[in-house]
Structures are given as C-alpha cells and as structure tokens.
N, C-alpha and C positions, 0 to 999 in steps of 0.2 A: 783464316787463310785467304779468303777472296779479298779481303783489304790490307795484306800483308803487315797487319799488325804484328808478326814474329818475327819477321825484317829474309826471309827466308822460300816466300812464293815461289811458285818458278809458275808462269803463265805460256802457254792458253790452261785454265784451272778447273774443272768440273769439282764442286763443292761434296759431299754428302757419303752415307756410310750406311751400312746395312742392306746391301744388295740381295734382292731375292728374286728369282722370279720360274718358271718350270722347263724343264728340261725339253727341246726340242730334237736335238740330235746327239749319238753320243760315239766315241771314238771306238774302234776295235780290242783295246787294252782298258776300257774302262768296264768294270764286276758294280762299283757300288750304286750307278744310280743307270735307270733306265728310261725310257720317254718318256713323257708325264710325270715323274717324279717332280716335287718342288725341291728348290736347289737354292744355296744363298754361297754368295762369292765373301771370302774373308780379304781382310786387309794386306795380309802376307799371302803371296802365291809363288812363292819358293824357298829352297833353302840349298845351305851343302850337303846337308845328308851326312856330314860326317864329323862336324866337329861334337865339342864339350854337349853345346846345347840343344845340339841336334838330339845327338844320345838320349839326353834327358826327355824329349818330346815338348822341348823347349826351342822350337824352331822359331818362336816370332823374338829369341833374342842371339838367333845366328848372324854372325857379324856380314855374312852375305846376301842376307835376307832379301829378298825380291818383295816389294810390296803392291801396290794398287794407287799407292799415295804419288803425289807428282810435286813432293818438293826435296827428295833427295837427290841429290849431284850424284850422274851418275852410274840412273838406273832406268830400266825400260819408262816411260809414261802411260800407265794403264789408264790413267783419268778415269778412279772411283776409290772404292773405300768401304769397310766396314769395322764396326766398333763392338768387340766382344770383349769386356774387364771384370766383369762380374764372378765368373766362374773364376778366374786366378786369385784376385786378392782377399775375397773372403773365407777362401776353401784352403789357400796356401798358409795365409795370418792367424788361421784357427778361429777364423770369425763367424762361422759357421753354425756352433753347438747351441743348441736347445736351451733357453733361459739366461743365455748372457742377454746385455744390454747393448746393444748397438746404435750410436748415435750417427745422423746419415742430416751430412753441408749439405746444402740446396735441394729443391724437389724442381728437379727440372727432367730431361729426355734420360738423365744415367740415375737420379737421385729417387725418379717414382719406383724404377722397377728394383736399384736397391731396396727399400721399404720391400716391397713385392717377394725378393727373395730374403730378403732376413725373415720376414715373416712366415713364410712358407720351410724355413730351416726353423722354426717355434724360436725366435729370437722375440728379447722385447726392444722394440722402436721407437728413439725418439729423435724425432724430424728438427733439424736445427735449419735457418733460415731469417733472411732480413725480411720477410715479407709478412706481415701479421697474416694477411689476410690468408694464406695460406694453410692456418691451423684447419679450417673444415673440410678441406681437400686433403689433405694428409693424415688423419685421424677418422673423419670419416666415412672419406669412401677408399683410401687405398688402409685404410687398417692399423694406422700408426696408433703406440700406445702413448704417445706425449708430444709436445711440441714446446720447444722454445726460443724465442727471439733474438739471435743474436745480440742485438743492441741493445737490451734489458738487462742493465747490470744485476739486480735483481736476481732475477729469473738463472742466470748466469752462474751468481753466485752460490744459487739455492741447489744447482745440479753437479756443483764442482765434486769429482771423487766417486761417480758415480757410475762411469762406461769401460765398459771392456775394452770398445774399440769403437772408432770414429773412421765411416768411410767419408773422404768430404771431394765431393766433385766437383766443384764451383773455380773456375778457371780466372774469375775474375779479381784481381789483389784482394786480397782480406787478412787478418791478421790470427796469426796461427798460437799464437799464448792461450787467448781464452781456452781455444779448444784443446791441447795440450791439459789446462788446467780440467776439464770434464771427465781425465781420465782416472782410472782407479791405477793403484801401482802396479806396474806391467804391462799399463796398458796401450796399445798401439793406435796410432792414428796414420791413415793409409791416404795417401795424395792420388785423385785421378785425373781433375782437372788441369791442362794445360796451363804452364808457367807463365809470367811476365816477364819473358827474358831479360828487359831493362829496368825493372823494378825488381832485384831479388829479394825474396821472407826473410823480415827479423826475426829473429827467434832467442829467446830464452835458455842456456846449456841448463842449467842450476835445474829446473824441474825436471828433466830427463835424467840427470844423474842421479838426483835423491828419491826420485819416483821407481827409478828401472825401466822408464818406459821409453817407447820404440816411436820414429817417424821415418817410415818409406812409402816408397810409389811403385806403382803398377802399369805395367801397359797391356794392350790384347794378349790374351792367352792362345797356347799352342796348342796344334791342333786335339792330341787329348783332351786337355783340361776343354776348349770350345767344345769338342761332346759330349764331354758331358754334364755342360752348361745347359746345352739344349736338351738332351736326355731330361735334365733334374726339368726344364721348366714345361717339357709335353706334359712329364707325370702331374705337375702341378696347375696346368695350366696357366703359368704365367707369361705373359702379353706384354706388349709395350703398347702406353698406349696413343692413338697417333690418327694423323687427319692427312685423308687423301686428295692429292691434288692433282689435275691436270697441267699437261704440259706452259701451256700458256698463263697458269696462273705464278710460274717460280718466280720473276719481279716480285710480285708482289709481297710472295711467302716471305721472299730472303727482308722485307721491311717490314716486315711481321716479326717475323726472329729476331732482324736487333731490336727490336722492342720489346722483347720479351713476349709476345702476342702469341703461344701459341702453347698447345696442350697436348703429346710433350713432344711429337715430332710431325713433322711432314713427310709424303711418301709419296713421289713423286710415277704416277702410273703411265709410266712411259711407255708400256705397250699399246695399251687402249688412245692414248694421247697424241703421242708424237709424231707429229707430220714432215714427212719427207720436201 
C-alpha cells in the first residue's frame, strides 16, 4: 500500500494492523470495557446493522462497512488497521478438526500463527515455502510436523494427494497448480494473501472438477467469529510473534520488511515513543 503497487493508495497513508493498546477513558453507553482494560481496534468499525450480512454477524462483508483502511473511495480516513483471518477461514472451511492435514503457503506474520493454530486445533502441519532455510523455524520451534519446498519438484511430487486443505498466505505471484495438486479429493485450498491485480492466477479447471475440490478466499472475520478467535487463542496461549519498535526507528523497519528482515512482525510503541 505505501508504494501503491495495487494502483489503489489513497495518501496521506499510515501503513499497519493490529492495533492494541489500554483503555484510558470510556463513554457513558459503553458495559464491555472499563479503564485499564486492554482494548484492540479491528479493521471494520461500522456497519448497517441491518442487512443480509449483518444478520449473519457477518458485518466485515456489509456493503457499508466503515473500515480503518484509507484506500476506499468514499469513506471516513481513520489511518490504521487490523488483521484478523484466522478465526473465519479455518473454522468456516472445516479446517479446524483434529488430525486432518493442513498445509500452510509461507511462514511469514499470517503463516507462523496459522501453524500456531492448526496446531493448537491437534491438526497435522506441513509448512510449504520457497525458503529452505526455513525448515528449522517451522518444525522446530513453532511445531510444524513437515516441511516442504515449493520448488523441489520431488518433494512436491512425493506429497501430491495428501492435504485436507491448504491455507496459503503469500501475496506475492506464485503458481497455484502445484498446490491445488497437494490436495486430497474435496480438498480446499483457501487464498489470504493479497492479489496481483495486474497479474491474475493461471489456473488449471480439470483438477478441481475430477478432484471435487474447492478454491476461495477469506478476508477479516466479524465480530463473533474475532471473539472467538481470541477467546480460542487466551485459552491456548497463542501469540504472534513480533519485535518492538520505537517511534523513530519505522524507516528503518519498513526496509527491513521489504527485505524480508523481520520475525514476523513489528509493533510500533507509539505510546512510550512518540514525540509530539
């Protein structure tokens, strides 16, 4: 977004997601949280309250939806943002149960804590990724029970027919056949990463027809399913995990990130940091 690679910015741009920080003052109509309470702002902060998707407790796909984001035409500019997908497409896809196989695109800021919660739902994981080196971080310190390399036809080949379902996060072009071919019959493979609007996926019909198997995408979950996203991850204590920075150091960060340089997010302490 900050280099308008979606051709879609809309500037002045505050970048980043996952807003938390503790409640200092609270309204006269506000029951759920009280001073000191910690508090995290979601990506959607409104809705109509009355259509289809409302009803459903599917506010974040109300065609009025008020967001945080600053590139829709159209709508307040809150400049922030938060990223909650976890709770919707693993829980909605049935990707959830105990002892399927769940294969998880990239281990980057959305791909470690997938591993995290598949695991934590007794899923067996295996961590797919261009990056070899990645196998000992992913196996064994976040718990992954396999790893294989994208680009090792091999490797590839040896897992073909073998996953329930494939969450793949990875925004960046990649080709969606192989993974497609990893699946077992029926099985789904779920998009979270951000498109290449100018580059759309080839893609293969013939293995989804003979297979049965499914490809959709996911965006933030409403507010239900967000609770009890966080509900399931207090019980489990599941974490993101993430490196704190001072105000003065985000240059830097953001050239760190396209580099890939970073493990697996930044958390910008803008209370303790930021100078008027």
């Amino acid at each position: 977004m900050t280099t308008n690679e979606f051709g879609f910015s809309s500037y002045p741009i505050v970048p980043g997601h996952e807003i938390v920080g503790v409640v200092t003052q609270v309204g006269c109509k506000v029951n759920k949280f009280k001073v000191g309470d910690k508090a995290a702002v979601g990506c959607f902060i409104g809705s109509c309250g009355t259509c289809s998707s409302c009803k459903d407790d599917l506010e974040n796909y109300c065609p009025k939806a008020s967001t945080t984001y600053t590139f829709f035409e159209g709508q307040p500019k809150t400049y922030g943002g938060f990223s909650d997908i976890y709770s919707c497409p693993m829980k909605y896809f049935g990707l959830s149960e105990a002892g399927k196989h769940l294969g998880v695109v990239g281990l980057g800021g959305l791909g470690h804590l997938a591993v995290k919660f598949a695991k934590a739902f007794g899923m067996k994981v295996t961590v797919i990724s261009t990056s070899p080196n990645k196998k000992h971080e992913a196996i064994g310190r976040l718990g992954a029970d396999s790893f294989l390399v994208s680009s090792d036809t091999k490797e590839m080949q040896a897992a073909k027919g073998t996953m329930d379902g494939i969450i793949d996060t990875v925004s960046a072009p990649h080709p969606l056949n192989p993974l497609v071919d990893l699946l077992r019959s029926q099985g789904k493979l779920i998009l979270l990463g951000a498109p290449d609007v100018e580059r759309p996926a080839e893609l293969s019909i013939f293995p989804l027809i003979v297979g049965r198997k499914l490809i959709a995408g996911s965006a933030a979950g409403g507010i239900k399913e967000t609770q009890e996203m966080i509900d399931f991850a207090g019980k489990h204590n599941i974490t993101a995990d993430v490196e704190v920075i001072p105000m003065d150091y985000v240059n830097t960060a953001m050239k760190r990130l396209a580099m890939g340089n970073i493990r697996y997010r930044f958390v910008i302490d803008i209370g303790n940091t930021l100078r008027a």
